[in-house]
C-alpha angles and dihedrals in degrees: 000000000000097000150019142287118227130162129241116303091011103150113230116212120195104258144148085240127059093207120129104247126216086258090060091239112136118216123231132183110269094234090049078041087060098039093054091051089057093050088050085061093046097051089045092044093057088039097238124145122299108249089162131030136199113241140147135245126188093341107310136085117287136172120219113210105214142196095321112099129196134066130318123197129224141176118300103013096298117148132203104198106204103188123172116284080230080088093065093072114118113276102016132104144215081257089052091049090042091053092039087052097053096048089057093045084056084071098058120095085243102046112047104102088073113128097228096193089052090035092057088043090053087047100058085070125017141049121284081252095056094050095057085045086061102042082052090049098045096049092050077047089060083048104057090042100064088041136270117275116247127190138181110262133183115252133179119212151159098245137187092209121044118249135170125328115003119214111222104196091039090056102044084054094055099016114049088113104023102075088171091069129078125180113218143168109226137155106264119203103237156135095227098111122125097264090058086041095056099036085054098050091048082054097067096041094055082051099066083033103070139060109190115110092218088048091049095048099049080044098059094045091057095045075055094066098040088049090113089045105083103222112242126269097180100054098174096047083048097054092043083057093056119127116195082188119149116319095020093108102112095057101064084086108054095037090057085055085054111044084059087040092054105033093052101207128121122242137256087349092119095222095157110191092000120082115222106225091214143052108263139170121191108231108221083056101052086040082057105044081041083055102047098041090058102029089051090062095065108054125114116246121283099033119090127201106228123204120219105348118193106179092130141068128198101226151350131239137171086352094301129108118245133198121000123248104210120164112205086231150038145164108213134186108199109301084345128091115222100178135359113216134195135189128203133176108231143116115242130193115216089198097061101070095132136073117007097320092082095179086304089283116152121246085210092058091051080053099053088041097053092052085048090058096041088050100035106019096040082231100291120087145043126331124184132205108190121200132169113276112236138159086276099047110035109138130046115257146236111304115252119228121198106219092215099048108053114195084031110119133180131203141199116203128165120226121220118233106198103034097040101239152150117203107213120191110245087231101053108107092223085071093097091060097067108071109268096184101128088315103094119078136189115244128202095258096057090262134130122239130193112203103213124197125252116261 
C-alpha cells in the first residue's frame, strides 16, 4: 500500500518518510501534507466536523487526524489508514484494531451487510480500503453466481421486421423511402435495468480504487460479465429505479456497497455541503451503535433498549421549547424510563483518581447527565456512563452520587470491546433488568458479566 496506517489523534508532519518517529509524529509526503491542509480549510470553510485539525509540533505546521477512523484518500494513491487507538493497547496490532473496527461497522444501519469471517480473512493482509473493495467484490460475486437478473423493457428502434407497437409519426419521420423499415416500440429481454447498470459502474470505480493485484483481477472478471450492461451515467435516477421485487435477494448486499461506492460520501460524518474525499466514520457514533445492538439483546422482556430519545427539552422560552436533550441510550418499560444510558469514546485510567486528573471523566459529561436524570428520571434512579474497557480501566467504579439530588446515582462502567460485555456492579439496582436467566456470571472481582453473543 501507498501510504501509511496510524491510529486516532496521531499528528502527521510533512516528511520524505512515512515512519512513526519516537516522538510519535508520522511523515507524509509534503505534496499529500499540503493537500490535506487544504482540506483542513475546506472542511472549516463549509462548517462540517473536524476530521483534521491544524496543530503544531517542534516549531513547525502539523495536522492532527481525530476521532474519526477509516481511510482517507489523498493524491497520487497515497492512504492514510486511521484505525481505532484502541489498537495501542499493549499486545494488539493494527490487525487486531482493523478486525475489532469491522465488527463494530457491522452495527451501523449502513454496514451491516459486511461478511465478518471474510472480512477478518481479508484484514490479516491487506489495507481497511481494501477490505471494503473485497466485501464489495465478493457480494456482486454472489451475484453473478446465482445469475444476473434480467427484465422486459420498452425499446424504440428502426427495424427490418415489424414488432410490437409501431410509431406513425416516428416512421413517417425516418421511414417515408425506406418501405423495408418499420419503427417500433417493443419489450425488449435484458439485463439492462438499473441494478445491473450500477453494479456495474461501482465496478469500475473500484477498478481504478484499489491497488491490491488479488482485488484488480476479481474486478476485471466481474466488469467481464457485466460488458453488455452500459455502466450508469445518472446514479441517483438509477437507485430510485431500484426493485427490490421477488429473486432479487442476493443483490441487497452488493447495491448497499455501491451506493457508498458511488456516492462517494462517507457516512454518518455529518459534512453538510462539503464532501468528505474519503471513507470516514466518527467513533463515538460506531462505539454506540456497537453498544445498543449488543446491549439490546440482552434485556428482559418487556424492557426495551431505545436510540437517541429526545423527549425532552432543556428549557422554555417565550413559550417555545429550546435544545434536545437526547441521551444516546434507555431502558424503557412501557411510558416509563428504567435506566439512561450514555456512551462515550474515550480511554479512562482507574489510577488516576486524585488531583485533576479524576479518572480522566469530563465535567462537562456529569453535567449533561444530571440534567438527563432531573428531565427523564424525575431525579431519582439510575444514570450510565459507558467507556471502552482497556488494561487501565477494567472495573466499574465507585458510584457517584449528586448532593442535591438525593436517590440520583451515577455510574461509570467499561464496556468490553471483544467479548461483547457490560460489567454491572452486583450491587446496582438495574441489574435486574438485563436476563439473568443463566446469563449472568460472577466474576472474580465481585462484578456481573453478561456474555453476549457475537454479532
Amino acid at each position: 500500500m501507498n501510504g501509511v496506517t496510524v491510529y486516532e489523534f496521531d499528528v502527521l508532519v510533512p516528511a520524505e518518510s512515512g515512519a512513526l518517529d519516537s516522538a510519535g509524529l508520522v511523515g507524509v509526503p509534503p505534496g499529500v501534507f499540503d493537500w490535506l491542509d487544504m482540506q483542513c480549510l475546506r472542511a472549516s470553510e463549509a462548517g462540517g466536523a473536524t476530521w483534521l485539525q491544524r496543530t503544531q509540533r517542534r516549531g513547525r505546521p502539523a495536522i492532527q487526524v481525530t476521532s474519526y477512523v477509516g481511510v482517507i484518500r489523498a493524491p497520487d494513491d497515497y492512504q492514510i489508514e486511521v484505525l481505532p487507538k484502541v489498537g495501542r493497547v499493549a499486545g494488539s496490532t493494527a490487525e487486531d484494531a482493523r478486525k475489532l473496527l469491522i465488527d463494530m461497522l457491522r452495527c451501523l444501519p449502513g454496514f451491516r451487510h459486511i461478511q465478518t469471517l471474510n472480512a477478518h480473512l481479508a484484514a490479516a493482509r491487506m489495507p481497511l480500503l481494501e477490505v471494503f473493495v473485497r466485501e464489495f467484490l465478493l457480494a456482486v460475486e454472489r451475484v453473478v453466481k446465482r445469475g444476473l437478473r434480467s427484465d422486459f423493457t420498452a425499446q424504440q428502434d428502426n427495424v427490418t421486421a415489424l414488432r410490437g407497437k409501431l410509431l406513425f409519426a416516428e416512421n413517417l419521420r425516418q421511414n417515408l423511402c425506406r418501405a423495408d423499415r418499420f419503427f417500433t416500440e417493443h419489450d425488449t429481454f435484458s439485463s439492462n435495468r438499473p441494478e445491473n447498470r450500477l453494479l456495474h459502474a461501482a465496478l469500475r470505480r473500484v477498478l481504478v480504487l484499489c491497488t491490491s493485484q488479488p482485488n484488480q483481477q476479481l474486478a476485471r472478471e466481474l466488469c467481464n460479465v457485466f460488458a453488455d450492461v452500459p455502466a450508469t451515467t445518472r446514479v441517483a435516477q438509477d437507485f430510485q429505479q431500484v426493485r427490490m421485487d421477488r429473486g432479487m435477494g442476493s443483490y441487497a448486499d452488493a447495491l448497499a456497497w455501491a451506493r457508498i461506492v458511488l456516492e462517494n460520501e462517507s457516512p454518518l460524518t455529518g459534512m453538510g455541503a462539503y464532501r468528505a474525499p474519503s471513507l470516514l466514520f466518527p467513533m463515538e457514533a460506531v462505539f454506540e451503535a456497537f453498544v445498543a445492538r449488543h446491549l439490546g439483546r440482552k434485556l428482559r422482556p418487556p424492557l426495551v433498549l431505545q436510540s437517541q430519545a429526545c423527549g425532552h427539552h432543556l428549557v422554555n422560552h417565550r413559550s417555545q421549547n429550546w435544545f434536545w436533550l437526547k441521551p444516546d441510550l434507555l431502558v424503557r418499560e412501557g411510558s416509563k424510563t428504567r435506566v439512561v444510558l450514555d456512551t462515550k469514546w474515550k480511554l479512562l485510567d482507574h489510577s488516576s483518581a486524585s488531583g485533576t486528573d479524576k479518572y480522566g471523566l469530563s465535567q462537562a459529561d456529569f453535567y449533561q447527565l444530571y440534567a438527563y436524570g432531573q428531565t427523564y428520571l424525575d431525579g431519582t434512579g439510575d444514570l450510565v456512563l459507558v467507556y471502552p474497557r482497556t488494561e487501565r480501566f477494567t472495573d466499574p467504579l465507585p458510584v457517584f452520587e449528586f448532593p442535591k439530588a438525593q436517590g440520583l446515582r451515577l455510574w461509570v462502567l467499561p464496556f468490553c470491546l471483544r467479548t461483547r460485555v457490560l460489567h454491572i456492579p452486583q450491587e446496582a439496582p438495574f441489574a435486574d433488568c438485563f436476563d439473568g436467566a443463566g446469563l449472568f456470571q460472577k466474576s472474580s472481582t465481585g462484578l456481573f458479566s453478561s456474555p453476549l453473543a457475537v454479532g
